[in-house]
DOTOR-157288 format. One record per residue (C-alpha): residue in three letters; x, y, z. Coordinates in steps of 0.25 Angstrom, whole numbers, plus 2048, in hexadecimal, padded with zeros to 3 digits. Layout:
N
+------+-----+-----+-----+
| type |   X |   Y |   Z |
+------+-----+-----+-----+
|  ALA |   X |   Y |   Z |
...
+------+-----+-----+-----+
END
This chain:
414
+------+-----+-----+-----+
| type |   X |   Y |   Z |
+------+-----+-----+-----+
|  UNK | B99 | 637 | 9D0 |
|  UNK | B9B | 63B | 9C2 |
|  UNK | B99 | 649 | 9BF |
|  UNK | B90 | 647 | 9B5 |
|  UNK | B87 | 640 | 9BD |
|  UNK | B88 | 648 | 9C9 |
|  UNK | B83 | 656 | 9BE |
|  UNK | B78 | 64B | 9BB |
|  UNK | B73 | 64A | 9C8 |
|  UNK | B75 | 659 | 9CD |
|  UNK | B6B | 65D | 9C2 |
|  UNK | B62 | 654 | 9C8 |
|  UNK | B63 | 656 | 9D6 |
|  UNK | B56 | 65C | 9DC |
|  UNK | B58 | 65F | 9EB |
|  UNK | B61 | 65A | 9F6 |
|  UNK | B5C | 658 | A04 |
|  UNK | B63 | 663 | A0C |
|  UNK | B6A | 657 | A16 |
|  UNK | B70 | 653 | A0A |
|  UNK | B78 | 661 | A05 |
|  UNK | B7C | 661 | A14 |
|  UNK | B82 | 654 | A15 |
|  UNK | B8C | 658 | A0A |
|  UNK | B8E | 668 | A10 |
|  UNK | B86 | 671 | A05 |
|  UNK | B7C | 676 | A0E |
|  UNK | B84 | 67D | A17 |
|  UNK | B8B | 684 | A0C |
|  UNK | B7E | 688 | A04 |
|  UNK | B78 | 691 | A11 |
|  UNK | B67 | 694 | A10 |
|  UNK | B62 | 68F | A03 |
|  UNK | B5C | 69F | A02 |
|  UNK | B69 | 6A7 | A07 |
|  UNK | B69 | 6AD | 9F9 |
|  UNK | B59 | 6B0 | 9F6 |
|  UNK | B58 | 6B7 | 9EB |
|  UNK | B4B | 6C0 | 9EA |
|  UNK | B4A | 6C3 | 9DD |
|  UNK | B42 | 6C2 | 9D0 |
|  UNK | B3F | 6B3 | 9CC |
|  UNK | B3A | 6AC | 9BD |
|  UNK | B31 | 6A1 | 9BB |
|  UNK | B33 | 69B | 9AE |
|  UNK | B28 | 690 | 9A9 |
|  UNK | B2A | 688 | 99C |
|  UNK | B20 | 683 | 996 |
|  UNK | B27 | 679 | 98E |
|  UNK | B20 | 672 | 982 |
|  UNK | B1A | 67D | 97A |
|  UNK | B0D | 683 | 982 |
|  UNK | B04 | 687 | 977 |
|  UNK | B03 | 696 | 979 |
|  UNK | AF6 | 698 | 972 |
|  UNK | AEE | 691 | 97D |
|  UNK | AF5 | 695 | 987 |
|  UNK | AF3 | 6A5 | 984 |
|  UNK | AE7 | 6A3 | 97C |
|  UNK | AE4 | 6AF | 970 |
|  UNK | AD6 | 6AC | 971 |
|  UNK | AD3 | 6BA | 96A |
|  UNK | AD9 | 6B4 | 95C |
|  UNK | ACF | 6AB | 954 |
|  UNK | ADC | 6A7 | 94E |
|  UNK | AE1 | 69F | 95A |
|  UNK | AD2 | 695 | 95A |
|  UNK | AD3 | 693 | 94C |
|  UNK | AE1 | 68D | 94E |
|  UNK | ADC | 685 | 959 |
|  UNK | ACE | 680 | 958 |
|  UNK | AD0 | 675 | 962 |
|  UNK | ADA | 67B | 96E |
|  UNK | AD7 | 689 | 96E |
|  UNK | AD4 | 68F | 97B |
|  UNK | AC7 | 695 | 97B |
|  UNK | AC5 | 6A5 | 97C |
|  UNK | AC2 | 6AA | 98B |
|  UNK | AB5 | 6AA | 98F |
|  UNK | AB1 | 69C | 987 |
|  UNK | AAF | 694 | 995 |
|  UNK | AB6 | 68B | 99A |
|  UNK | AC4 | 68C | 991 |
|  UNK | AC5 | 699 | 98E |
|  UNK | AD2 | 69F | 98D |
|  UNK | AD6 | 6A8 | 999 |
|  UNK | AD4 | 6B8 | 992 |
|  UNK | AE0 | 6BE | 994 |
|  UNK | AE0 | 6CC | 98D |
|  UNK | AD2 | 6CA | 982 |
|  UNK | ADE | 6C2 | 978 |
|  UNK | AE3 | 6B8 | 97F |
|  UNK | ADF | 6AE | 98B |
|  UNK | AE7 | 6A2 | 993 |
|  UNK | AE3 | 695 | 991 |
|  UNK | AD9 | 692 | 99D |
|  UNK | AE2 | 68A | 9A2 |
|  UNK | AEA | 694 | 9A7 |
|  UNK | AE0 | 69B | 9B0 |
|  UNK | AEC | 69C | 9BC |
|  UNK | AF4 | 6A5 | 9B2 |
|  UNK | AE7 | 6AB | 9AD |
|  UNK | AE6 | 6B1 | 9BE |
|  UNK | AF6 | 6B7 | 9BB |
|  UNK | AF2 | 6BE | 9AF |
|  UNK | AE7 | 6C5 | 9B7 |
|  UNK | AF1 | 6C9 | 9C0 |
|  UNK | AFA | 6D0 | 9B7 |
|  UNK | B05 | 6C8 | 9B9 |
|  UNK | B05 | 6BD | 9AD |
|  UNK | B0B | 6C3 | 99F |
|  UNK | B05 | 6BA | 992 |
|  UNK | B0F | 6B8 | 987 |
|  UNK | B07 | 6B0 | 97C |
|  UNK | B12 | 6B1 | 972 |
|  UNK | B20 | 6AE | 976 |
|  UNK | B2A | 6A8 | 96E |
|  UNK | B37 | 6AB | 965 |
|  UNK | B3A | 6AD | 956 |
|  UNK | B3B | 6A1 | 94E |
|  UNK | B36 | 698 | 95A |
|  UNK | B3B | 68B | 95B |
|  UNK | B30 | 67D | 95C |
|  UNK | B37 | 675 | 961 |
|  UNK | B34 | 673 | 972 |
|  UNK | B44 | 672 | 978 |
|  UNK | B4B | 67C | 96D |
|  UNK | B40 | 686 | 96F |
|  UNK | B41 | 684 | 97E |
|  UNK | B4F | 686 | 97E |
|  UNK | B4F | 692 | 976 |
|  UNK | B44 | 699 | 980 |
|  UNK | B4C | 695 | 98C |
|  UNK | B5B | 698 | 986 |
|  UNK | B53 | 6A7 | 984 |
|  UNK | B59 | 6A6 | 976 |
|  UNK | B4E | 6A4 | 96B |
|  UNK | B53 | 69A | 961 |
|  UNK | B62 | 697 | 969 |
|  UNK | B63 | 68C | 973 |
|  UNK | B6D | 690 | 97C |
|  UNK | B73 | 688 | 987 |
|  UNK | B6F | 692 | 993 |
|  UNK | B60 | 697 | 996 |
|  UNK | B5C | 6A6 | 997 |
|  UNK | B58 | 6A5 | 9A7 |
|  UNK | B66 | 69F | 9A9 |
|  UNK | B6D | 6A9 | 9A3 |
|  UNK | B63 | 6B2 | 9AA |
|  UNK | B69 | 6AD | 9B7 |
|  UNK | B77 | 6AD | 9B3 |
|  UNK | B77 | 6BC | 9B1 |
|  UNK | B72 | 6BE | 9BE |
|  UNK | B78 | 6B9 | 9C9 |
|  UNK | B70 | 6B7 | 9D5 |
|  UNK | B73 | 6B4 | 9E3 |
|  UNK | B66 | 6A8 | 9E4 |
|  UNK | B64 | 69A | 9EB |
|  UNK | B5E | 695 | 9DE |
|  UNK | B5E | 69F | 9D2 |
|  UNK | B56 | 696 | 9C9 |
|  UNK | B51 | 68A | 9C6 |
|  UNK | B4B | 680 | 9BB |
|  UNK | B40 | 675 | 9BF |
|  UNK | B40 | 668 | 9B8 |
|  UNK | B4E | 668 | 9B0 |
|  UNK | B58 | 674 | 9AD |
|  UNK | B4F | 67D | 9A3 |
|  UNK | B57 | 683 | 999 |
|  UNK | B56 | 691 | 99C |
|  UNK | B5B | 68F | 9A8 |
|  UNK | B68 | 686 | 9A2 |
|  UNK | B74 | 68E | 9A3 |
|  UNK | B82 | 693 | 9AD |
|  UNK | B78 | 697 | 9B8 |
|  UNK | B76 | 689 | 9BE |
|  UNK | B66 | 688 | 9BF |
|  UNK | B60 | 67B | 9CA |
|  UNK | B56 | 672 | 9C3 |
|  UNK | B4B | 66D | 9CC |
|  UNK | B40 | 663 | 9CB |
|  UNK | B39 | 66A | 9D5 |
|  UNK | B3D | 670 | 9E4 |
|  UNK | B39 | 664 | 9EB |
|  UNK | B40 | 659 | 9E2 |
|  UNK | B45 | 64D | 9EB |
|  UNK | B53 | 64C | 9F0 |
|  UNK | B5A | 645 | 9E3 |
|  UNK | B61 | 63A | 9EB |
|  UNK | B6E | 63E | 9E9 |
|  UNK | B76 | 639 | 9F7 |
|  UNK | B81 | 641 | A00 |
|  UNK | B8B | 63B | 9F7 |
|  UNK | B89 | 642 | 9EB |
|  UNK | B85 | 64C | 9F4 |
|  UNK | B93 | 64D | 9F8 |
|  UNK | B99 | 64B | 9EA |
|  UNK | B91 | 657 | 9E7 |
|  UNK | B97 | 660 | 9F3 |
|  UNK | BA5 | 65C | 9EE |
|  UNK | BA3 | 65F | 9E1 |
|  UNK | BA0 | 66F | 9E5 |
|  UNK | BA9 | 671 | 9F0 |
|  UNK | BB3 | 66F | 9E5 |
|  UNK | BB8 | 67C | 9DE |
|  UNK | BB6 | 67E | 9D0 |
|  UNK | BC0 | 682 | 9C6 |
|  UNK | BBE | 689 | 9BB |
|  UNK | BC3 | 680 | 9B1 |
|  UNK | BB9 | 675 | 9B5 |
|  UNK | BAC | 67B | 9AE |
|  UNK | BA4 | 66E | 9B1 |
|  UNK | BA7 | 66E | 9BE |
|  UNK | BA2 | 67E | 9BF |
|  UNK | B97 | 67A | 9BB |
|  UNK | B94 | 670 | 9C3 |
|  UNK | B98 | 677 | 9CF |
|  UNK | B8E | 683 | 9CB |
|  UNK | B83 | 679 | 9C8 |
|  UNK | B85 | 672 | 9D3 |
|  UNK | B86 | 67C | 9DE |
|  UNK | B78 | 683 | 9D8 |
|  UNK | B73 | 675 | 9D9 |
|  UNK | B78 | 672 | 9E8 |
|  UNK | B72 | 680 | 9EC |
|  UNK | B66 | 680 | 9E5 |
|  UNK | B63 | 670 | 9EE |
|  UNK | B65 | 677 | 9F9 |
|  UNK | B5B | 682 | 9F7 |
|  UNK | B4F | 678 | 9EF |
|  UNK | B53 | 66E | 9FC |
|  UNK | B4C | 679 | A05 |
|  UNK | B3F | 67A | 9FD |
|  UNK | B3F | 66A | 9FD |
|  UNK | B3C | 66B | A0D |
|  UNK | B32 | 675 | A0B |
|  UNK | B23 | 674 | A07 |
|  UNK | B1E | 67E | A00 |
|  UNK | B0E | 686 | A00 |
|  UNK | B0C | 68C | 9F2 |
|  UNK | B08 | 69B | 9F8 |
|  UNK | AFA | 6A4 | 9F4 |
|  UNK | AF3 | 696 | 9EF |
|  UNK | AFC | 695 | 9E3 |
|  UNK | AF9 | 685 | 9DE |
|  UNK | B03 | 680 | 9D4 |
|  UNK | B01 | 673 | 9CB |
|  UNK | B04 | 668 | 9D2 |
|  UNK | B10 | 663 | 9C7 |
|  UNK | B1D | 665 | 9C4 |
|  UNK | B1B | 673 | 9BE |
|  UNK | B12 | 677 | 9C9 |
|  UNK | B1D | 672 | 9D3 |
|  UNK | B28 | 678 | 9CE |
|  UNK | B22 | 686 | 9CD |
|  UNK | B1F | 684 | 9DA |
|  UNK | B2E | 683 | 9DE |
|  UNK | B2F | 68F | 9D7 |
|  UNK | B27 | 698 | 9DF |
|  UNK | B2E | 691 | 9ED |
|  UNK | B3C | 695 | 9E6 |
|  UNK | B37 | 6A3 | 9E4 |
|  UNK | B30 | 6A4 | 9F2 |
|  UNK | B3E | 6A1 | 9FA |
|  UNK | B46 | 6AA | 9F3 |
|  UNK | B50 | 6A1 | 9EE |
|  UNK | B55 | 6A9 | 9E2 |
|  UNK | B4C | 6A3 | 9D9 |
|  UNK | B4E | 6AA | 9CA |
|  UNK | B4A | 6A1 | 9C1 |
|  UNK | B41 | 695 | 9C1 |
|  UNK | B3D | 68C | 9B5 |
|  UNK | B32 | 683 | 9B3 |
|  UNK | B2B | 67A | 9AA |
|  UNK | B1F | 676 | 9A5 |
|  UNK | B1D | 66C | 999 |
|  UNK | B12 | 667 | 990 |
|  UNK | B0F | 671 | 986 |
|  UNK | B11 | 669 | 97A |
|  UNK | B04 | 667 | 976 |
|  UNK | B05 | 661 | 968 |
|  UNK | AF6 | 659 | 96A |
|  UNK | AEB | 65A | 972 |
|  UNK | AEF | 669 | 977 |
|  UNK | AE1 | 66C | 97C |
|  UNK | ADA | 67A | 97E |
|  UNK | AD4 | 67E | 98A |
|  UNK | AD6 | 671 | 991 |
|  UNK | AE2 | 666 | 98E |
|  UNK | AF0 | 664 | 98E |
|  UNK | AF5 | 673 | 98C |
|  UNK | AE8 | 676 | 996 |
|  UNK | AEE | 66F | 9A0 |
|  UNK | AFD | 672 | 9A1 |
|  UNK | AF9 | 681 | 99F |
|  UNK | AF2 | 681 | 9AB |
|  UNK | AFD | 67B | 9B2 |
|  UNK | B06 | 684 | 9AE |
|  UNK | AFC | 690 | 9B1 |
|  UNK | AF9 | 68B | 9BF |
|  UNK | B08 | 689 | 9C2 |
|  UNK | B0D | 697 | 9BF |
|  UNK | AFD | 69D | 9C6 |
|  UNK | B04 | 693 | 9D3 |
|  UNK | B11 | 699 | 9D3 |
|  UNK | B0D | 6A7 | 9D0 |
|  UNK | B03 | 6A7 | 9DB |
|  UNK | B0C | 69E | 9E5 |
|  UNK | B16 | 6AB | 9E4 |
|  UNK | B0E | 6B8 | 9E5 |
|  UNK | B12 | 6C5 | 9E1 |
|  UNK | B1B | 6C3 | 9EE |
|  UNK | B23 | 6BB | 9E5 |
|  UNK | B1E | 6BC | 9D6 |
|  UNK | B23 | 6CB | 9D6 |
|  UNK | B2E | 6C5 | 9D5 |
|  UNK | B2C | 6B9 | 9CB |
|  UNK | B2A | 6B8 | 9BC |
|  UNK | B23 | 6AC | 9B6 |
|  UNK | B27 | 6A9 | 9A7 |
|  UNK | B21 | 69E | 99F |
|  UNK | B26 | 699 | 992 |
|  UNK | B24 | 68D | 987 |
|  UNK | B2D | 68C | 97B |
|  UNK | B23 | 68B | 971 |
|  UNK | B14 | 68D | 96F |
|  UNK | B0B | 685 | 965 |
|  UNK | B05 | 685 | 956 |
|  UNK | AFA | 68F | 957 |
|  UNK | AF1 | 685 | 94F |
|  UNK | AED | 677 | 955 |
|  UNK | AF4 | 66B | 950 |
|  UNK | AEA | 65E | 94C |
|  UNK | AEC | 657 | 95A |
|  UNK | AE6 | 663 | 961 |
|  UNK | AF2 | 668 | 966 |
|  UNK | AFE | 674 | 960 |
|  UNK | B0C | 672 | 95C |
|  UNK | B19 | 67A | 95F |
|  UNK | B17 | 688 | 95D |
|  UNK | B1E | 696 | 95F |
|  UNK | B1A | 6A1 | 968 |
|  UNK | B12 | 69E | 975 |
|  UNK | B0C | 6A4 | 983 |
|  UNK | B17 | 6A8 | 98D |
|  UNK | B13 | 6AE | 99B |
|  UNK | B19 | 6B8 | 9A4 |
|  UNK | B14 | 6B6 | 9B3 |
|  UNK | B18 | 6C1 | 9BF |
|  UNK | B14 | 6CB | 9C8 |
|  UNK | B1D | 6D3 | 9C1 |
|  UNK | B18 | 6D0 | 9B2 |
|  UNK | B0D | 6D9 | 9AA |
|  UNK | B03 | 6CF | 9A7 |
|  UNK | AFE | 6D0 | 99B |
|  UNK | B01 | 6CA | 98D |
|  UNK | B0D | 6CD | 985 |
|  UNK | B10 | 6CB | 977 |
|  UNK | B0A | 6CE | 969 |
|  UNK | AFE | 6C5 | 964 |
|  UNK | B04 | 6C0 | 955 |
|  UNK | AF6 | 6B9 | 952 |
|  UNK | AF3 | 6AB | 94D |
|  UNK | AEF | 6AC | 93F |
|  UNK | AF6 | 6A6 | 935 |
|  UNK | AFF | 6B1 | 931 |
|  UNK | B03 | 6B3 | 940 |
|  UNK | B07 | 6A6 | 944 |
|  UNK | B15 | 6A3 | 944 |
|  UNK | B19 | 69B | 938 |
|  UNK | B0A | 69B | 934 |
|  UNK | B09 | 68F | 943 |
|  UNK | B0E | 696 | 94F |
|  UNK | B0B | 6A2 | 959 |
|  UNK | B15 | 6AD | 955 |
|  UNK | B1C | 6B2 | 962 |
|  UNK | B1C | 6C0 | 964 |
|  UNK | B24 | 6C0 | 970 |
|  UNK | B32 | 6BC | 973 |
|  UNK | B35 | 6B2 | 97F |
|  UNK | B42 | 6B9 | 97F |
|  UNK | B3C | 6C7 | 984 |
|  UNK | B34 | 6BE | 98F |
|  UNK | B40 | 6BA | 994 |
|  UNK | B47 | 6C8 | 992 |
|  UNK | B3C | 6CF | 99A |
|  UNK | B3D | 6C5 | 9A6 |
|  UNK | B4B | 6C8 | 9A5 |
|  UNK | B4B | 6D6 | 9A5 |
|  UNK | B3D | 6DA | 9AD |
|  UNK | B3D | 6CF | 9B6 |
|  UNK | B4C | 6CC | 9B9 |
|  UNK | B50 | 6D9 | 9B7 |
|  UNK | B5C | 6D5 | 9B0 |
|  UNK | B5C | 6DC | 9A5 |
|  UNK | B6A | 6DD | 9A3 |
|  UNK | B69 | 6CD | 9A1 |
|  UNK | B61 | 6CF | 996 |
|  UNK | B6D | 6CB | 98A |
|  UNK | B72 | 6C0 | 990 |
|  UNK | B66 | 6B9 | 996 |
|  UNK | B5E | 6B9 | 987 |
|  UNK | B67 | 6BC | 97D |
|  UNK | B65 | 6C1 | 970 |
|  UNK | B58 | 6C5 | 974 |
|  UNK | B53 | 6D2 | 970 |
|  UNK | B4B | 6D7 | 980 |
|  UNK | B3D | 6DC | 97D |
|  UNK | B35 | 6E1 | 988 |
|  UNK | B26 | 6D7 | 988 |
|  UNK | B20 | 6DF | 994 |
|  UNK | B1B | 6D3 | 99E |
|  UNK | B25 | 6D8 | 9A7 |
|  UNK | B27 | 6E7 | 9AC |
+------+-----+-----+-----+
END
């Protein structure tokens, strides 16, 4: 086998059945798939990806502005009936979609960021993507901010972090990261005999000349061991605790994959998950419609994963959300919003101060960024600096995970 193909298929290979790894001698030499628990703190990062209009989704309903701007998809003010906007503080309301969240933000334990961004924001979806996720506003780099994140901490884990669906780019880098579909993805088909070309391949010492081969050794062993460990959970069913019901799609499944990573104690860091369909150009709709509907999937998948954890675990795990842009603050003519600047973030733990964060910059004209957009007032680099530095307690990270960033305290976190 060429090894170019052979990287091909590694990147895909989901889960080997354990009869398999034992056939060709890499079970014995793993031990328990938990010898190395780690019992430490744990983030969950959701992308919105697509640009989620952040005016509907954290409604300022105590600014006329904002229905003059939308006289078709505004959200109505709290206390209109049915399609109100969730109140939140007398200012703003969630859409009423998001009555799952809505419960969090009771509790104390969800912090609203209605106006995130970065200077000179970037429209376009990919580059503005890679710039939030390199943690460099306005440089892609080749490496993401959680990777580099996990590089400067070493840590004893059976599986430190993983990406659902493909490798996302923060978590590209020198740490190898696994990239799952989901923990109960069939076997990939791969027989004993690449199995055994595989074994070869590892038992073989590495020199230090040979870079590819370093790196395909280092891949390769976190992909061998991490099949051993997802082989476990594939034999296993598993009962959402305390109720939690999470969406029955991908999202919904994938999240809860997270909260049985976190339950075994598998070292579980980082985990990063997806969620598209937010680029609502044309029929955007208000209270009810596309955006409606995705938004309370979203809110019911975070509510599921929040309640299926408890404070047994969530005192422990952070819950970030993020979308690279938000939306025109004036309707287009096919009833939607094009690519915009700042838009709504949220903070979700037992360890967060609810609450929301951020200056209100207003939505007359004046205000609006380049007379169109939302005008961020809070810097998605300081989100990520306060997780850092309040929830990893590693500050000392801080200049190499983000840097060039200039550290300034938000408050969501103690």
């Amino acid at each position: 086998m060429k090894r170019r193909n052979f990287l091909k298929g590694l990147a895909a290979m989901p889960v080997f059945g354990r009869s398999a790894l034992s056939a060709v001698g890499l079970l014995s030499s793993a031990g328990s798939a938990f010898a190395n628990g780690f019992a430490g703190k744990t983030l969950v990062v959701i992308f919105q990806r697509g640009g989620c209009d952040g005016l509907n989704t954290v409604v300022p309903y105590g600014e006329d502005e904002y229905y003059r701007l939308r006289p078709d998809i505004a959200i109505a003010r709290p206390g209109s009936g049915v399609g109100g906007a969730l109140d939140l503080d007398g200012f703003f309301g969630l859409h009423p979609a998001m009555s799952a969240m809505h419960e969090i933000y009771q509790q104390g334990h969800l912090a609203v960021l209605p106006t995130v961004h970065y200077h000179d924001g970037n429209r376009s979806h990919f580059t503005s993507q890679d710039f939030i996720e390199s943690g460099t506003p306005g440089t892609k780099r080749a490496d993401g901010w959680l990777n580099r994140y996990l590089t400067s901490r070493s840590q004893e884990a059976d599986m430190r972090a993983v990406s659902f669906g493909s490798l996302v780019h923060a978590l590209k880098g020198s740490t190898p990261v696994a990239a799952i579909d989901s923990l109960d993805a069939p076997v990939s088909g791969l027989d004993n005999e690449v199995l055994s070309q595989l074994s070869g391949i590892y038992q073989q010492p590495v020199s230090s000349a040979l870079k590819e081969r370093l790196l395909l050794k280092q891949h390769g062993e976190l992909a061998l061991d991490n099949l051993l460990v997802l082989d476990q959970y594939r034999q296993q069913s598993y009962i959402p605790d305390n109720g939690a019901v999470y969406p029955e799609t991908e999202y919904g499944r994938q999240l809860r994959d997270i909260a049985r990573l976190v339950k075994a104690r598998a070292g579980l860091e980082v985990a990063a998950v997806n969620i598209g369909g937010w680029d609502n150009h044309s029929g955007q709709g208000g209270a009810e419609g596309t955006q409606a509907n995705r938004l309370s999937e979203f809110s019911n998948g975070i509510a599921a994963l929040y309640k299926d954890l408890g404070a047994a675990y969530m005192n422990d795990v952070v819950i970030v959300t993020m979308t690279e842009f938000g939306r025109t603050a004036k309707q287009n003519a096919s009833g939607g919003t094009d690519h915009g600047n700042a838009s709504s973030w949220f903070v979700i733990g037992h360890q967060v101060n609810g609450g929301i964060y951020g200056e209100w910059p207003g939505l007359s004209s004046e205000q609006l960024y380049l007379g169109r957009y939302l005008t961020h007032s809070t810097d998605f680099t300081d989100i990520f600096g306060e997780i850092i530095v309040k929830h990893f307690n590693h500050a000392s990270s801080l200049a190499g995970v983000l840097p060039g960033s200039h550290y300034q305290t938000v408050g969501f976190m103690s």
